[in-house]
Biotite code that builds the C-alpha atoms (Angstrom):
import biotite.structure as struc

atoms = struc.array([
    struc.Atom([0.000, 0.000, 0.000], chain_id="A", res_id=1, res_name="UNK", atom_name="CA", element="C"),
    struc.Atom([1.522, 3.459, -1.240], chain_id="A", res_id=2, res_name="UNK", atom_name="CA", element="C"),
    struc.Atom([2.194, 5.855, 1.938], chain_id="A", res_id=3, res_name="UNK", atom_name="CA", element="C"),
    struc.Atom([-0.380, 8.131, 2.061], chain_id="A", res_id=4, res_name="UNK", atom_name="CA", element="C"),
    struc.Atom([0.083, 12.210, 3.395], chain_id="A", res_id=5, res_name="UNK", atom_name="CA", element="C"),
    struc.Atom([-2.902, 12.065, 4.996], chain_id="A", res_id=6, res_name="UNK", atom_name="CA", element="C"),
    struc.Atom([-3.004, 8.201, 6.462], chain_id="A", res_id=7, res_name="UNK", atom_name="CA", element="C"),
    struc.Atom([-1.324, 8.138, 9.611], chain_id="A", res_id=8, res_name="UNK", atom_name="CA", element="C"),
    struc.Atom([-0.977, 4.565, 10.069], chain_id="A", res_id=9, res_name="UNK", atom_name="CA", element="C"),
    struc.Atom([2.682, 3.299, 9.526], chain_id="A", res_id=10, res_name="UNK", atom_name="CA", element="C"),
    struc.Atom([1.881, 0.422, 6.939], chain_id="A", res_id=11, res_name="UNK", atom_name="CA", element="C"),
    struc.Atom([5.711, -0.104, 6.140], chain_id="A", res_id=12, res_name="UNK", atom_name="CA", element="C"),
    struc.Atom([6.355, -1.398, 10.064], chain_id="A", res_id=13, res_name="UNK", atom_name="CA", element="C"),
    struc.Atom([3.090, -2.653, 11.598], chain_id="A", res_id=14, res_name="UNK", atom_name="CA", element="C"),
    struc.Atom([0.285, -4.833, 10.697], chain_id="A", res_id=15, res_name="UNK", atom_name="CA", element="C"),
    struc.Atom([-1.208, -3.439, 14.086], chain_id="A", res_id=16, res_name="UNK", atom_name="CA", element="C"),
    struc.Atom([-4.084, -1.134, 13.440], chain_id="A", res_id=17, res_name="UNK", atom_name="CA", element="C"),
    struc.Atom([-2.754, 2.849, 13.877], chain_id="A", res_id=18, res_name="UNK", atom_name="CA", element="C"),
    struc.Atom([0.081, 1.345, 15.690], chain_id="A", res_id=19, res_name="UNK", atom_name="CA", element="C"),
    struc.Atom([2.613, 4.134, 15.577], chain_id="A", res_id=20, res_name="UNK", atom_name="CA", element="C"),
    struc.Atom([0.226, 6.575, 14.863], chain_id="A", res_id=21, res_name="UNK", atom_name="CA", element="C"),
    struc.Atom([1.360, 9.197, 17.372], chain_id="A", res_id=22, res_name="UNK", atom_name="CA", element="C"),
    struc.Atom([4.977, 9.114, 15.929], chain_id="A", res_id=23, res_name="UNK", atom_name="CA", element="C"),
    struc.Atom([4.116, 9.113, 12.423], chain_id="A", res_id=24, res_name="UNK", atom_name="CA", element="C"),
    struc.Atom([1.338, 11.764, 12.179], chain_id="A", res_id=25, res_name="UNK", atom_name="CA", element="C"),
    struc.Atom([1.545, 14.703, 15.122], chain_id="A", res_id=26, res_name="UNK", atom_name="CA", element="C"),
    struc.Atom([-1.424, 16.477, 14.326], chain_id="A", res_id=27, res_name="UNK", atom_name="CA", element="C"),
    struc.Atom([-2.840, 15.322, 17.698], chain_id="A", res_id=28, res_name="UNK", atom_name="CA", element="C"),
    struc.Atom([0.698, 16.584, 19.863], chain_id="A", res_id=29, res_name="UNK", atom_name="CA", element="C"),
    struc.Atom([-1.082, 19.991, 20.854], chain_id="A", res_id=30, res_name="UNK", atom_name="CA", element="C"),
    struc.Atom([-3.657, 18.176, 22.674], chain_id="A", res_id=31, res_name="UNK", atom_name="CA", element="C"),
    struc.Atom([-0.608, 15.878, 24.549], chain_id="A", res_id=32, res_name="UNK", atom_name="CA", element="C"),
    struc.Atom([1.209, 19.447, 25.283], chain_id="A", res_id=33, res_name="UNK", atom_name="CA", element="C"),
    struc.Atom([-1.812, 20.401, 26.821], chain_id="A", res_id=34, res_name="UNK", atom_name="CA", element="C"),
    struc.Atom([-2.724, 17.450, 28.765], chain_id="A", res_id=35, res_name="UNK", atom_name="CA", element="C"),
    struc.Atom([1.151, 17.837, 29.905], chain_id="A", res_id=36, res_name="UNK", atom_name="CA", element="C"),
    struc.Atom([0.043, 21.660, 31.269], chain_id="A", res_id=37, res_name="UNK", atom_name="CA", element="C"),
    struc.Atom([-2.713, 20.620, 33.159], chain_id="A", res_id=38, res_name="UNK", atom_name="CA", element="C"),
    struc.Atom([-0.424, 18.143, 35.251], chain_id="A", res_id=39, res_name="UNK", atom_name="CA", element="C"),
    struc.Atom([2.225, 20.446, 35.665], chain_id="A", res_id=40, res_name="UNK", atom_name="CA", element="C"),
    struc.Atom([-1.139, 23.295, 36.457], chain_id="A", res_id=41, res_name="UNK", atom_name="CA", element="C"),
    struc.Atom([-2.056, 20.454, 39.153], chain_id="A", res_id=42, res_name="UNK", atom_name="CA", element="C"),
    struc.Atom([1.211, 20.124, 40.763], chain_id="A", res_id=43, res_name="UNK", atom_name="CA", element="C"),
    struc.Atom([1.401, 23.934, 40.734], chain_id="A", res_id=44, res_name="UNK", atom_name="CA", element="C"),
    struc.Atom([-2.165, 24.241, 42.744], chain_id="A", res_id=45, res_name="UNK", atom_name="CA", element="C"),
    struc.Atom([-1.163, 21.501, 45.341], chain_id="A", res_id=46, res_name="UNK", atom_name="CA", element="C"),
    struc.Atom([1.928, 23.079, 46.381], chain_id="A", res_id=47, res_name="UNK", atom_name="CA", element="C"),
    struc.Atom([0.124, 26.940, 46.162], chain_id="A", res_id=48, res_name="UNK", atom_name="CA", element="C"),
    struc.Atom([-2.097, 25.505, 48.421], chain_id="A", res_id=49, res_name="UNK", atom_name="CA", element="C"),
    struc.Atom([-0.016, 23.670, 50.582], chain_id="A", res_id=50, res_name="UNK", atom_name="CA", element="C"),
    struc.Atom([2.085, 27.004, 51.415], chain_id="A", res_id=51, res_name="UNK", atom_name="CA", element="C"),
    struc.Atom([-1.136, 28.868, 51.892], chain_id="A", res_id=52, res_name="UNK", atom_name="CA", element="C"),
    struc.Atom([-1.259, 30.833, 48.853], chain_id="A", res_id=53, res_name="UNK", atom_name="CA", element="C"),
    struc.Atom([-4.977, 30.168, 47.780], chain_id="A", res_id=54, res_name="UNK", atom_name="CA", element="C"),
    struc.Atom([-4.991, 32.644, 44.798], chain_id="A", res_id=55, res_name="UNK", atom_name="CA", element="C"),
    struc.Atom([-2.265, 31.112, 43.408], chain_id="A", res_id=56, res_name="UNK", atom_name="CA", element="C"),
    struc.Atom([-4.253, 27.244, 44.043], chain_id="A", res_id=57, res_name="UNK", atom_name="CA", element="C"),
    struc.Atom([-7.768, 28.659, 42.437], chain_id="A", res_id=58, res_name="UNK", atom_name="CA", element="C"),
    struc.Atom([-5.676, 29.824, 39.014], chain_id="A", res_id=59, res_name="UNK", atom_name="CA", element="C"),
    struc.Atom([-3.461, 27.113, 38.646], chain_id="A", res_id=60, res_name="UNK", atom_name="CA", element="C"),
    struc.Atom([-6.986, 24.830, 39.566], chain_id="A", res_id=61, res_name="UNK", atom_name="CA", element="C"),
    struc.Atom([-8.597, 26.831, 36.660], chain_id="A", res_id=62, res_name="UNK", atom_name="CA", element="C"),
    struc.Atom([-6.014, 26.404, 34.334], chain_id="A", res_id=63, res_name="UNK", atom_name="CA", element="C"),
    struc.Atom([-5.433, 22.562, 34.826], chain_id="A", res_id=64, res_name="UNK", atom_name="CA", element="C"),
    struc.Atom([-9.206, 21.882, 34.305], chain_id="A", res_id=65, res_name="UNK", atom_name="CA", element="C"),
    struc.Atom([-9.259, 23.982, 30.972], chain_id="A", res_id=66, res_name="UNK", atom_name="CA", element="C"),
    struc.Atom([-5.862, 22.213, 29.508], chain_id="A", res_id=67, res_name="UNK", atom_name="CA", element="C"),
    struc.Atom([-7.064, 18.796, 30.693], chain_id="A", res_id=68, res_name="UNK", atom_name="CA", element="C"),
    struc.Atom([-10.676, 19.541, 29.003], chain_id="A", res_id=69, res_name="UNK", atom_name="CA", element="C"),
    struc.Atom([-8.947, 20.750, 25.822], chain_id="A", res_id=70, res_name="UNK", atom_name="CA", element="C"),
    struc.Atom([-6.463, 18.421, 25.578], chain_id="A", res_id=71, res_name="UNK", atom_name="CA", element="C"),
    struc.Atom([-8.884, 15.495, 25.677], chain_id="A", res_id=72, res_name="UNK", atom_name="CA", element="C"),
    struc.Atom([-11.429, 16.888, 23.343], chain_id="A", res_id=73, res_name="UNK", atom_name="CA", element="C"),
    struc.Atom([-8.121, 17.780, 20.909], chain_id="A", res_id=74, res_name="UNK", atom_name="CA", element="C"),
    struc.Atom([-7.047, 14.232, 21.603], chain_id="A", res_id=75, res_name="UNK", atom_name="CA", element="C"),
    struc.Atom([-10.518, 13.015, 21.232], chain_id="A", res_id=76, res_name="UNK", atom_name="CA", element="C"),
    struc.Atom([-11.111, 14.684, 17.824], chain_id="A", res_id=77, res_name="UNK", atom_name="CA", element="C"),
    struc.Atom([-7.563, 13.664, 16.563], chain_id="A", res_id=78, res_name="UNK", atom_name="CA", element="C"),
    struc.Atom([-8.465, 9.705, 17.116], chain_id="A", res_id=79, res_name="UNK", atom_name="CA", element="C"),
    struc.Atom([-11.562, 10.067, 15.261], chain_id="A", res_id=80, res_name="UNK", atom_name="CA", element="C"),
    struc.Atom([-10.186, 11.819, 12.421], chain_id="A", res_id=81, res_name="UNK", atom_name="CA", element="C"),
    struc.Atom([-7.415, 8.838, 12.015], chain_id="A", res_id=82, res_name="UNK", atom_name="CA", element="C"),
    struc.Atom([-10.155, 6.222, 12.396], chain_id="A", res_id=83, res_name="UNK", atom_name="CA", element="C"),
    struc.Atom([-11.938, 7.991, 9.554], chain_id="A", res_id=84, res_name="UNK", atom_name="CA", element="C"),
    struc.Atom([-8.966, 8.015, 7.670], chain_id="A", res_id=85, res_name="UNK", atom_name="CA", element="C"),
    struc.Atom([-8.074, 4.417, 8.035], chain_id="A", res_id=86, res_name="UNK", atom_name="CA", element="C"),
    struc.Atom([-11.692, 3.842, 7.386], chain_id="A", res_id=87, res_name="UNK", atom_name="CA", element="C"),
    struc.Atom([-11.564, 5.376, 4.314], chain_id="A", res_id=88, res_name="UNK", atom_name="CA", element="C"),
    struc.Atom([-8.135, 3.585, 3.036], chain_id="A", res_id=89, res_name="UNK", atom_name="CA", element="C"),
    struc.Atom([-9.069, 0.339, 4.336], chain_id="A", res_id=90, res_name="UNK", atom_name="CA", element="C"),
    struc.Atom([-8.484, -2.071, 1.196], chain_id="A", res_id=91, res_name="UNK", atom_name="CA", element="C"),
    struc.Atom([-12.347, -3.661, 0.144], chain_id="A", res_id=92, res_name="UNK", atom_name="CA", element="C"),
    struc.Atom([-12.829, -6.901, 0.090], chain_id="A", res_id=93, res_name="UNK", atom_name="CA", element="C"),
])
């Protein structure tokens, strides 16, 4: 099967279904960065809270719930896209 720009699946090295899809097509890394935020936001409110500085906890809350919720949906959108892709360049029977 020729290697397709927009198939992400990495024919030439796997028979697995969209194994090596993260490597080969990094359309969906934005939503991984942002998933990475949100930890680093949570880690950020636990210690702000721990040393008493609750302004500090509330934003860093905030902002680890909105990376985590984007990131997911981003993440989310990105697998559905490659199963609609691999879908649509599945060889018929």
């Amino acid at each position: 099967m020729p290697d397709r720009l927009d198939d992400p699946t990495d024919h030439a090295r796997t028979a697995v279904p969209r194994a090596g899809e993260a490597m080969k097509d990094n359309r969906g890394l934005p939503g991984y960065v942002l998933i990475a935020v949100a930890v680093v936001a949570v880690v950020i409110c636990i210690v702000a809270a721990a040393v008493g500085a609750i302004g500090w906890a509330v934003g860093a809350g905030i902002v680890a719930v909105l990376a985590a919720a984007a990131g997911s949906v981003w993440v989310y959108a990105e697998r559905r896209r490659v199963g609609r892709v691999a879908r649509a360049n599945a060889p018929r029977e």
